[in-house]
Each structure stands twice: as structure tokens, then as C-alpha cells.
BATOR-784335 format. One record per residue (C-alpha): residue number from 1; chain; y, x, z. Coordinates in steps of 0.05 Angstrom, whole numbers. Layout:
BEGIN
+------+-------+--------+--------+--------+
! resi ! chain !      v !      u !      w !
+------+-------+--------+--------+--------+
!  NUM !     A !      Y !      X !      Z !
...
+------+-------+--------+--------+--------+
//
This chain:
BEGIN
+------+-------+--------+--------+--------+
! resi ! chain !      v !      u !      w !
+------+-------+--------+--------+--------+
!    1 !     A !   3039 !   1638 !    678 !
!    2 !     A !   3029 !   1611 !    604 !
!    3 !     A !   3000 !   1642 !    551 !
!    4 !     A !   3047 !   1658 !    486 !
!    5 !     A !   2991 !   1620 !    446 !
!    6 !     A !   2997 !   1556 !    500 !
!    7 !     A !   3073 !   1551 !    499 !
!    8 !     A !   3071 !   1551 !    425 !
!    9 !     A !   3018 !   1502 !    422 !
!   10 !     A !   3067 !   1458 !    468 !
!   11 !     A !   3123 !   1465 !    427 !
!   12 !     A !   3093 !   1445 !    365 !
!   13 !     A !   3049 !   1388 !    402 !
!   14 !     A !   3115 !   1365 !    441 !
!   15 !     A !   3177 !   1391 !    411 !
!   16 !     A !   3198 !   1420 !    470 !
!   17 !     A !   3167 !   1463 !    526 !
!   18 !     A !   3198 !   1492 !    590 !
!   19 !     A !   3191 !   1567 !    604 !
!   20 !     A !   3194 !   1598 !    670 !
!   21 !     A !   3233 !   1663 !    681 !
!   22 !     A !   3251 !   1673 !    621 !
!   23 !     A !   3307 !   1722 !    635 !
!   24 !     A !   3291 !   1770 !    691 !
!   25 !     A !   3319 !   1752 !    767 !
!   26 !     A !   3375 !   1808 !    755 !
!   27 !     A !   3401 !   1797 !    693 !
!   28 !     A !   3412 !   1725 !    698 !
!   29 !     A !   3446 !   1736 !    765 !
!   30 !     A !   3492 !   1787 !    731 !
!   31 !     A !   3503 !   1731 !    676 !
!   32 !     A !   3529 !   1684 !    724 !
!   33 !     A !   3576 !   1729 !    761 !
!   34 !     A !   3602 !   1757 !    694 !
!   35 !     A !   3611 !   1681 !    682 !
!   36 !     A !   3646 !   1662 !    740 !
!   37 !     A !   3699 !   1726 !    734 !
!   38 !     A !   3713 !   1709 !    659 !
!   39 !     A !   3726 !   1642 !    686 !
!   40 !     A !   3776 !   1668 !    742 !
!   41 !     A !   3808 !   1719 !    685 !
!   42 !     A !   3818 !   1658 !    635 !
!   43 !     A !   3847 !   1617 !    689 !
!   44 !     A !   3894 !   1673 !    710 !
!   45 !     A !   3926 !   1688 !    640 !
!   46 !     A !   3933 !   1605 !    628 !
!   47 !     A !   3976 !   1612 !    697 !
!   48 !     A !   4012 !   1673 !    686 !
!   49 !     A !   4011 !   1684 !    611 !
!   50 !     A !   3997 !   1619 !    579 !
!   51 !     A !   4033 !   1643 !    511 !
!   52 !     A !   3980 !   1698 !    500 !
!   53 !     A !   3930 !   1637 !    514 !
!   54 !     A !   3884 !   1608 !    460 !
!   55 !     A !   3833 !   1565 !    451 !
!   56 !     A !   3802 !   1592 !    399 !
!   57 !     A !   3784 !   1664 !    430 !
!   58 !     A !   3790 !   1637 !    509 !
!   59 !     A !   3759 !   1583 !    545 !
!   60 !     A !   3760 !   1515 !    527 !
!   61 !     A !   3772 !   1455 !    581 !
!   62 !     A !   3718 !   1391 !    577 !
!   63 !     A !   3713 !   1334 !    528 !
!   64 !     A !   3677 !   1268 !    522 !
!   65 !     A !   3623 !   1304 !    491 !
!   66 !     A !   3616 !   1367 !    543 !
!   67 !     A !   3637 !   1331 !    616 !
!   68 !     A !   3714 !   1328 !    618 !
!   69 !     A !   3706 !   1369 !    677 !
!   70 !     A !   3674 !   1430 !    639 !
!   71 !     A !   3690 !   1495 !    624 !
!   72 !     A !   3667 !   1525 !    565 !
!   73 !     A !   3663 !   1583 !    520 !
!   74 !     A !   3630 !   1590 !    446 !
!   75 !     A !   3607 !   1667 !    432 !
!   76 !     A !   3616 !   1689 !    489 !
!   77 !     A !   3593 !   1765 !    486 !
!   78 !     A !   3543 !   1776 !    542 !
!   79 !     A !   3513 !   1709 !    516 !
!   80 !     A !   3502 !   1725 !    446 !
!   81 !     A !   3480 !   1791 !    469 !
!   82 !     A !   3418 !   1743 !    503 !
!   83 !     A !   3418 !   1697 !    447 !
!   84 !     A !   3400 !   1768 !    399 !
!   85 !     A !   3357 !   1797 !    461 !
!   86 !     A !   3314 !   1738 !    462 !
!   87 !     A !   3316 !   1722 !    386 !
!   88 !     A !   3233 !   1763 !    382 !
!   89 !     A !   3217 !   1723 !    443 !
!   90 !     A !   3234 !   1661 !    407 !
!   91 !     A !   3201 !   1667 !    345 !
!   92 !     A !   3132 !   1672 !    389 !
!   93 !     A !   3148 !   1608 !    432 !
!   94 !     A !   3157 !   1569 !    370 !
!   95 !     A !   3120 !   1599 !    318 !
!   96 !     A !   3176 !   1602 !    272 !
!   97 !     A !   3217 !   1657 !    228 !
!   98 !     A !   3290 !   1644 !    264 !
!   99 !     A !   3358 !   1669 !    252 !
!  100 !     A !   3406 !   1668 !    307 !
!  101 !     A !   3459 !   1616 !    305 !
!  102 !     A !   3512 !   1616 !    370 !
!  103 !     A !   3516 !   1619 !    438 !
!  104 !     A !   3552 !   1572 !    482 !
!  105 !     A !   3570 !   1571 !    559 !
!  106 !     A !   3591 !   1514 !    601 !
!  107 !     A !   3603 !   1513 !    670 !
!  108 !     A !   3598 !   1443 !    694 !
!  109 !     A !   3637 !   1410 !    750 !
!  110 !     A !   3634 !   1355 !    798 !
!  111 !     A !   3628 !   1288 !    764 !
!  112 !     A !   3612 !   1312 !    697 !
!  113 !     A !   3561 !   1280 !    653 !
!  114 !     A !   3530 !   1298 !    583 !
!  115 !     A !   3531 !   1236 !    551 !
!  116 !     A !   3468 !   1228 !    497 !
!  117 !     A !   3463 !   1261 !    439 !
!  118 !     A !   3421 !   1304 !    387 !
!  119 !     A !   3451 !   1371 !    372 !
!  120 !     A !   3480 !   1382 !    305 !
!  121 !     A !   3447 !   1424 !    249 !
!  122 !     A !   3465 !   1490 !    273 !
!  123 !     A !   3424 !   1476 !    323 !
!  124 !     A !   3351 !   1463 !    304 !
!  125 !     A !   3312 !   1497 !    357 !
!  126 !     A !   3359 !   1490 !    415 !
!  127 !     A !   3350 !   1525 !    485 !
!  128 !     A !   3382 !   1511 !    551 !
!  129 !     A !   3378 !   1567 !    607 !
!  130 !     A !   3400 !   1554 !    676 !
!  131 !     A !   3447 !   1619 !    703 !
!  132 !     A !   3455 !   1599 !    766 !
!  133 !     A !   3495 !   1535 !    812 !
!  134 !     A !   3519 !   1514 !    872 !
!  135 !     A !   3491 !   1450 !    894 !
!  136 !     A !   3440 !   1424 !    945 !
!  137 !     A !   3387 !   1394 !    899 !
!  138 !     A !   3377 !   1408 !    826 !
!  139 !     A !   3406 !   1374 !    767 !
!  140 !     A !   3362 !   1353 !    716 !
!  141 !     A !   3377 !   1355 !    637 !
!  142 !     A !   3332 !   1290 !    606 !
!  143 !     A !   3295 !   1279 !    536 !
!  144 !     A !   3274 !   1220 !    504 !
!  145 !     A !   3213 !   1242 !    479 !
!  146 !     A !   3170 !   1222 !    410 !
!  147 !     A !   3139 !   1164 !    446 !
!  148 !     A !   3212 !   1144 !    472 !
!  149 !     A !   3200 !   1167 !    539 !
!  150 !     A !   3253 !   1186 !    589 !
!  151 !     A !   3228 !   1258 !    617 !
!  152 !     A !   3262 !   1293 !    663 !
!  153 !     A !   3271 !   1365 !    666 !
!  154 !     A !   3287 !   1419 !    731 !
!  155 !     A !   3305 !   1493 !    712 !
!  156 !     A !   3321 !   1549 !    764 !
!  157 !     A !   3352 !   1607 !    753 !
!  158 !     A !   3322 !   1647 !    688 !
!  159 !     A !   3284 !   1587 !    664 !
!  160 !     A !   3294 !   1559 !    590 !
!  161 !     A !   3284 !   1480 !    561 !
!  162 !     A !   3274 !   1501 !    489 !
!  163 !     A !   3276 !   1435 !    441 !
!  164 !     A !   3289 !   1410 !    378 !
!  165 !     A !   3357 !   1397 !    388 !
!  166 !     A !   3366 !   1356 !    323 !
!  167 !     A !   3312 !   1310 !    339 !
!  168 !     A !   3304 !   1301 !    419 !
!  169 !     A !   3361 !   1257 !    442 !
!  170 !     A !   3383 !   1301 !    509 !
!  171 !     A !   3428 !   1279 !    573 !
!  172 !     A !   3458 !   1297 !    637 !
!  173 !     A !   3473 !   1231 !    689 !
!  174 !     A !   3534 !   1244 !    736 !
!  175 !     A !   3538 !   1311 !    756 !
!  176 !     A !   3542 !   1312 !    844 !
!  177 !     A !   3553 !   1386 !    860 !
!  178 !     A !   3605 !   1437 !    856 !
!  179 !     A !   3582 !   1474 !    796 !
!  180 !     A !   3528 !   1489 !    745 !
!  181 !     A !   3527 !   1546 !    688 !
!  182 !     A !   3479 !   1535 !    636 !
!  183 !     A !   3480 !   1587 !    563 !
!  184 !     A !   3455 !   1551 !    508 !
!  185 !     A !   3434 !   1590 !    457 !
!  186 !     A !   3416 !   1549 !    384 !
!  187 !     A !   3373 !   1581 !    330 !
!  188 !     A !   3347 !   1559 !    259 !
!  189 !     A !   3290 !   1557 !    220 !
!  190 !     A !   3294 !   1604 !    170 !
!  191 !     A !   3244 !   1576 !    122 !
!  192 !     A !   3279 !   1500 !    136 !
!  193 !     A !   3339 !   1467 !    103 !
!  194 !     A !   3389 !   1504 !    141 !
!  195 !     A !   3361 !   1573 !    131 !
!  196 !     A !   3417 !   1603 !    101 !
!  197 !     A !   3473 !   1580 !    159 !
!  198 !     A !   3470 !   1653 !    195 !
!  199 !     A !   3511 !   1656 !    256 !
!  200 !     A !   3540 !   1580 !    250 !
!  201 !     A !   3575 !   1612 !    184 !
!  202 !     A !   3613 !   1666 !    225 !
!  203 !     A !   3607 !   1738 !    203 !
!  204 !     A !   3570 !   1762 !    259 !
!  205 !     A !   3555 !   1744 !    336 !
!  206 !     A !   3599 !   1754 !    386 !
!  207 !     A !   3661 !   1715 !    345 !
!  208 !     A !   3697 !   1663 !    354 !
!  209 !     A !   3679 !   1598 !    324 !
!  210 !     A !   3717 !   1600 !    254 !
!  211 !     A !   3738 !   1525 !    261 !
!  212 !     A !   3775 !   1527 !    315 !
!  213 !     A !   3849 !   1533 !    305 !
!  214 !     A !   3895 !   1594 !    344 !
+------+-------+--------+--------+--------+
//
């Protein structure tokens, strides 16, 4: 197992490092069942109540930008509860004063693809955790690295990619089996030049994102 001292060293020497069990065997399995029955709630009140429905405080359905297959929900409770659980945590992988930004789930579904990106300033030191999936072989999230190279990277269940989201293009190629949950959870630099952007500009965690429309 790493050292705090040699994953910060990584982080700063690479911009990203990968973490192993971050989030403890139970919890994350509780995560991804939560997940999955929030999922099967939303689904059920689009069916049966769909003028109680919104997409600002329920689940959102995939994009260009997310795999138009996705499901996904920003501030999620249980994962902003993570995002503020593992905010201490953070600070000692990167060697930075943070503030917590948002939390983001997204189930992804057969044939869905990220398509490359960098994240947008809300999200300076990104993280993606695996929950949990249902596939025979793992599906890797790439980075283009400083030197340009194409790096592949496996998580299991409880491990955490954190990056520089704003500077590490990131990626997903087609997307073969029946489901995948990652939680990202995006944090800033407090001492950088979006210091003062607490909580994506929301009052507090565990909100919805204040622009989206009802």
C-alpha cells in the first residue's frame, strides 16, 4: 500500500495518481445499491407521476457530453456526504488546502462513450471512484498525459483516479457491458483562482445545481 507522502509525490510529479480502496468494501457496496434503488424510484415516479418529475431535483437522462445512454444525478446526498467524508483525505493526497465543490453520479449503459474533454473550473482536482458494475472485463477511463501519452486507467470497486480535471484531457471508448456507476466528486484549490467558488456557487452540499431550470 502507498505511503500518503508517495501518492502526494505522484500527484504533483504526474497530475494524477490512482488510489486503491479508497472507500471501504462496505460502504461503497452500500453506495451502489442506494444508487441502483434511487434509479428504480426516479424511474417509477417518471412512469407513474411524471408531473411531480423534474430535472432539476431528479435524475437526468444522457447527453453528448455524458453517453446518451446515462443516467445521472448532480448532489446527490449520499455522494456529497463522500465528497465531505473524504474532503481531509484529499487535502493529504494532493497537498493542497481544498474546498468541496459537487458531487456527481452517472450510471453508464451499454454503448455509451465519454467523449474527450477537460473538466470545467469547478473542477480543478477532479476524482473518479468506481461503485460498482456489471460487466465481464473492466472499463477503463484514459488520460492524455503531460508528455501526450494515452494512459489507460482500471479501477475496482472503492478505488479513486484523482486528476487535474482542468488540465488532463480524459475519455471513455464505447462502453460494452450492462452498467457502470462511477461518483465523481470535484474539489478546488483554495489558494488558486477559483478559491472562492464554494459548493459550485450553491449554498451548501447536498443541493441541486442552481442552473438547472424546474
Amino acid at each position: 500500500m502507498s505511503t500518503i507522502t508517495e501518492i502526494q509525490n505522484s500527484f504533483n510529479q504526474n497530475s494524477y495518481v490512482v488510489v486503491k480502496e479508497v472507500v471501504d468494501k462496505t460502504t461503497v457496496n452500500l453506495f451502489y445499491s442506494y444508487t441502483l434503488k434511487k434509479i428504480n424510484r426516479d424511474l417509477y415516479k417518471l412512469k407513474h407521476n411524471p408531473e411531480l418529475y423534474s430535472p432539476k431535483y431528479d435524475m437526468t437522462f444522457g447527453e453528448k457530453e455524458s453517453g446518451y445512454n446515462s443516467l445521472n444525478f448532480y448532489g446527490d446526498e449520499f455522494c456529497e456526504t463522500i465528497l465531505e467524508a473524504l474532503h481531509p483525505t484529499m487535502q493529504q493526497y494532493t497537498g493542497l488546502e481544498l474546498i468541496p465543490e459537487y458531487g456527481y453520479l452517472r450510471l453508464y449503459q451499454k454503448d455509451d462513450t465519454l467523449p474527450y474533454h477537460s473538466d470545467r473550473p469547478s473542477c480543478e482536482i477532479s476524482t473518479t471512484l468506481c461503485v460498482g458494475y456489471q460487466s465481464e472485463k473492466n472499463w477503463p477511463i484514459w488520460l492524455e498525459n503531460k508528455n501526450r501519452e494515452k494512459v489507460p486507467v482500471n479501477l475496482e470497486p472503492g478505488d479513486m483516479l484523482i486528476y487535474k480535471g482542468c488540465d488532463l484531457f480524459h475519455w471513455r471508448e464505447k462502453y460494452e457491458g450492462e452498467h457502470h456507476l462511477q461518483a465523481f466528486l470535484h474539489y478546488n484549490d483554495k489558494n488558486g483562482p477559483h478559491g472562492d467558488n464554494l459548493y459550485d456557487g450553491r449554498e451548501n452540499l447536498g443541493l441541486p445545481n442552481s442552473k438547472t431550470k424546474e
